[in-house]
C-alpha positions as CSV (number, residue, x, y, z in Angstrom):
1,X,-42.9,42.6,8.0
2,X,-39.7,44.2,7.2
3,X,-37.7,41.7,8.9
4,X,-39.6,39.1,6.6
5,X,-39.0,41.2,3.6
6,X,-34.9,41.4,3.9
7,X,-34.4,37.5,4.8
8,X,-36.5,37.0,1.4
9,X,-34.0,39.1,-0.5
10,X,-31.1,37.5,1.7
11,X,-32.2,34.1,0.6
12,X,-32.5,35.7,-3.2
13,X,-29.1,37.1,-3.2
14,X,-27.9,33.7,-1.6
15,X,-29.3,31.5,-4.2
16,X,-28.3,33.5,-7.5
17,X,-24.6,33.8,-5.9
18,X,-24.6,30.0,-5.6
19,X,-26.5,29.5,-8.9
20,X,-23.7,31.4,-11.1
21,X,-21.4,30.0,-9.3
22,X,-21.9,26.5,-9.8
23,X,-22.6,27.5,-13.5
24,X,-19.0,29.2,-14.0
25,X,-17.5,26.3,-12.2
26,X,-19.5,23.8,-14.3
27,X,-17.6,26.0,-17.5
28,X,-14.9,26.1,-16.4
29,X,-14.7,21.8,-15.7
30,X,-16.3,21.4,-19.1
31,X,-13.4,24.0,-20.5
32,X,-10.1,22.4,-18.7
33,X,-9.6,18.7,-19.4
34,X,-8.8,16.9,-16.1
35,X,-5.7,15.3,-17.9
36,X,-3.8,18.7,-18.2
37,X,-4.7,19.4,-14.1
38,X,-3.2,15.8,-13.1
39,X,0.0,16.7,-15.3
40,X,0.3,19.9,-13.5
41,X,2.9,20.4,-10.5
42,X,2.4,19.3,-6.7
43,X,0.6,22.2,-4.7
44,X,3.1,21.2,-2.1
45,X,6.3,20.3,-3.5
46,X,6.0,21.7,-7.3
47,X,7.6,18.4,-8.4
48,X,6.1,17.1,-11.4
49,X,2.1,15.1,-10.9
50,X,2.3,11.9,-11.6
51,X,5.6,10.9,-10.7
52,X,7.4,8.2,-9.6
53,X,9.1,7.2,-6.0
54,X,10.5,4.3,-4.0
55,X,9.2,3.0,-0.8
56,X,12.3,4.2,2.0
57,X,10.9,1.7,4.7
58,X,10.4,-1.9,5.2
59,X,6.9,-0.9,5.9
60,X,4.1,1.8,5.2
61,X,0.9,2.6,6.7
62,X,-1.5,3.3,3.8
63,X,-4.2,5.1,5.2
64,X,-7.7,6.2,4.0
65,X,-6.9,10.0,4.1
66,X,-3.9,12.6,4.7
67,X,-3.4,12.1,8.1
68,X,-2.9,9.8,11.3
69,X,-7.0,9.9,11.9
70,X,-7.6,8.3,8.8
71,X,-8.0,4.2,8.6
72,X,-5.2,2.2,7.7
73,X,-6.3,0.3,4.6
74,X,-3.6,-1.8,4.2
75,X,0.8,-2.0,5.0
76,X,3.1,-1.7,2.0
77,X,5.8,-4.5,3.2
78,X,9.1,-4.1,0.8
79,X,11.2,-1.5,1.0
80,X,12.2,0.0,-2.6
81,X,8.8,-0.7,-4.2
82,X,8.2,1.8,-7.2
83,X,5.0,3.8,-6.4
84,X,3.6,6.7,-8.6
85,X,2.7,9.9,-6.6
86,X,-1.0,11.1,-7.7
87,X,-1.9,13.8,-5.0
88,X,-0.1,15.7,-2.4
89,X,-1.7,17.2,0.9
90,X,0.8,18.9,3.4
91,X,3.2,16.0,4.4
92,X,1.3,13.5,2.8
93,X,1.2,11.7,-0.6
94,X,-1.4,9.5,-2.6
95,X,0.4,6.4,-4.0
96,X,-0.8,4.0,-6.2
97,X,1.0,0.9,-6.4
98,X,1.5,-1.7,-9.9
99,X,-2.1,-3.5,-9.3
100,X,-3.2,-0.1,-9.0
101,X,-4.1,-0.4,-5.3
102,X,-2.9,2.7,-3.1
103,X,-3.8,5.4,-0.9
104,X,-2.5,8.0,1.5
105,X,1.5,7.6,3.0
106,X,3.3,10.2,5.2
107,X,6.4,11.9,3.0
108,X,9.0,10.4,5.2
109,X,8.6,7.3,4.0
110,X,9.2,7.9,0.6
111,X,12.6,8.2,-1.3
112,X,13.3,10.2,-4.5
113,X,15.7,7.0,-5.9
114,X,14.0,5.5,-8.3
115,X,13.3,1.9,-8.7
116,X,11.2,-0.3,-11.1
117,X,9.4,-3.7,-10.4
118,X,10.0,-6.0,-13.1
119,X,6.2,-7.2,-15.0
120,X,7.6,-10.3,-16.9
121,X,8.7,-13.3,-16.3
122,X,12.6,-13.9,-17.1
123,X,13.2,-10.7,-18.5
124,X,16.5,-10.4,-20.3
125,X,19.0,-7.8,-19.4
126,X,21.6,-7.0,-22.7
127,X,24.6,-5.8,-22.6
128,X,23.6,-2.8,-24.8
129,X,20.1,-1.1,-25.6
130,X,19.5,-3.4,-28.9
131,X,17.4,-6.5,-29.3
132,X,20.5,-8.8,-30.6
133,X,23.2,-7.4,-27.8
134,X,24.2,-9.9,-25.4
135,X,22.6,-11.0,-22.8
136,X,23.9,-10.3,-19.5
137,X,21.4,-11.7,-16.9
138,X,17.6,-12.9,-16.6
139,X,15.0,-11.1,-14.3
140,X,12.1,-12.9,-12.8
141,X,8.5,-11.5,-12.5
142,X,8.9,-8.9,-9.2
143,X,12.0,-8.3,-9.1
144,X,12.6,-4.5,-7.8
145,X,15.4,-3.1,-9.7
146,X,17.2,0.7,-9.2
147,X,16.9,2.2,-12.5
148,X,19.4,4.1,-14.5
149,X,19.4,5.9,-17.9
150,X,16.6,5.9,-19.9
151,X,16.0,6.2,-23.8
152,X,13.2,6.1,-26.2
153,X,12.6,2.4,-25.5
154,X,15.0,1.0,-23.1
155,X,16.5,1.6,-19.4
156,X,19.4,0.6,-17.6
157,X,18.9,-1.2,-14.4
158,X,20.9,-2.8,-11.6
159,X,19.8,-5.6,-9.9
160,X,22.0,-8.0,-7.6
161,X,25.0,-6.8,-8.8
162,X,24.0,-7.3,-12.3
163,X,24.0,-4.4,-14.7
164,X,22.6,-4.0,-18.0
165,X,19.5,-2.7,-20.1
166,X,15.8,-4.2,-20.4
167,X,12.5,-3.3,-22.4
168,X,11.0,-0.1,-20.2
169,X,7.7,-1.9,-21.3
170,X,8.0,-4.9,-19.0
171,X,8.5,-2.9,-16.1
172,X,6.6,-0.4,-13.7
173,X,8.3,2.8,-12.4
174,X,9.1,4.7,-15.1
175,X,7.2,6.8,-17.7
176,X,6.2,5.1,-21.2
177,X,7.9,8.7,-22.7
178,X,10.0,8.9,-19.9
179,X,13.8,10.1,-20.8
180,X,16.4,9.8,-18.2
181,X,20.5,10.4,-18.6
């Protein structure tokens, strides 16, 4: 009978512990907005969350989970792709391309140089960040430029040996209120 008596008050103990505690975690999720814990830093790297890389290969593995046991969901296939980091787990980071299609890639097949992939057709590059500068080249829909500078509005790109500055709107990669010198 005693024996019966103490696994009653275990299971007592048991379930209030687990009953506050899913109430002061509930609190605490309805307290914290989940927009300032995705702004936060990487647990692994203490880089800024989200941020942008490049794809260093020609191709990537894009796996289900953070690690070589996890299902390949689909290959990345073009080397300097801009792809925004949203999660970090050891050597691993969660990518999400353009489309908005991503999943888990190992770290070493990521670069820190950044590049953006051009949204619109014919894009115009200018010779200065201002609407009526001259144009210095047209960009078709896809093309992967390396980005430069960075204002308010505008960023400098290269692209085939072409130089100049575009509309950071038509163009994935970089930050809406991203500044860059």
């Amino acid at each position: 009978m005693k024996t019966g008596r103490v696994k009653t008050v275990l299971m007592l103990i048991a379930l209030a512990t687990s009953w506050s505690l899913a109430h002061s975690v509930a609190a605490y999720e309805a307290v914290v907005p989940i927009t300032a814990v995705q702004s936060d830093r990487g647990p692994v790297t203490n880089l800024p969350m989200p941020r942008y890389v490049s794809l260093k290969a020609n191709e990537a593995n894009v796996r289900r989970g953070p690690s070589l046991s996890h299902r390949i969901d689909w290959v990345f296939q073009r080397r300097d792709m801009p792809l925004r980091v949203v999660g970090e787990f050891g050597h691993w980071r969660r990518v999400v391309d353009r489309e908005g299609m991503g999943g888990w890639v190992h770290y070493s097949l990521l670069s820190g140089n950044r590049t953006v992939i051009i949204d619109r057709d014919l894009l115009v590059l200018r010779g200065q960040p201002d609407a009526d500068a001259t144009e210095v080249a047209m960009l078709e829909l896809g093309v992967i430029a390396d980005l430069g500078e960075c204002h308010i509005d505008w960023c400098r790109l290269r692209a085939d040996g072409h130089r100049g500055w575009a509309l950071k709107a038509a163009m994935f990669g970089v930050g809406a209120d991203e500044l860059r010198d």
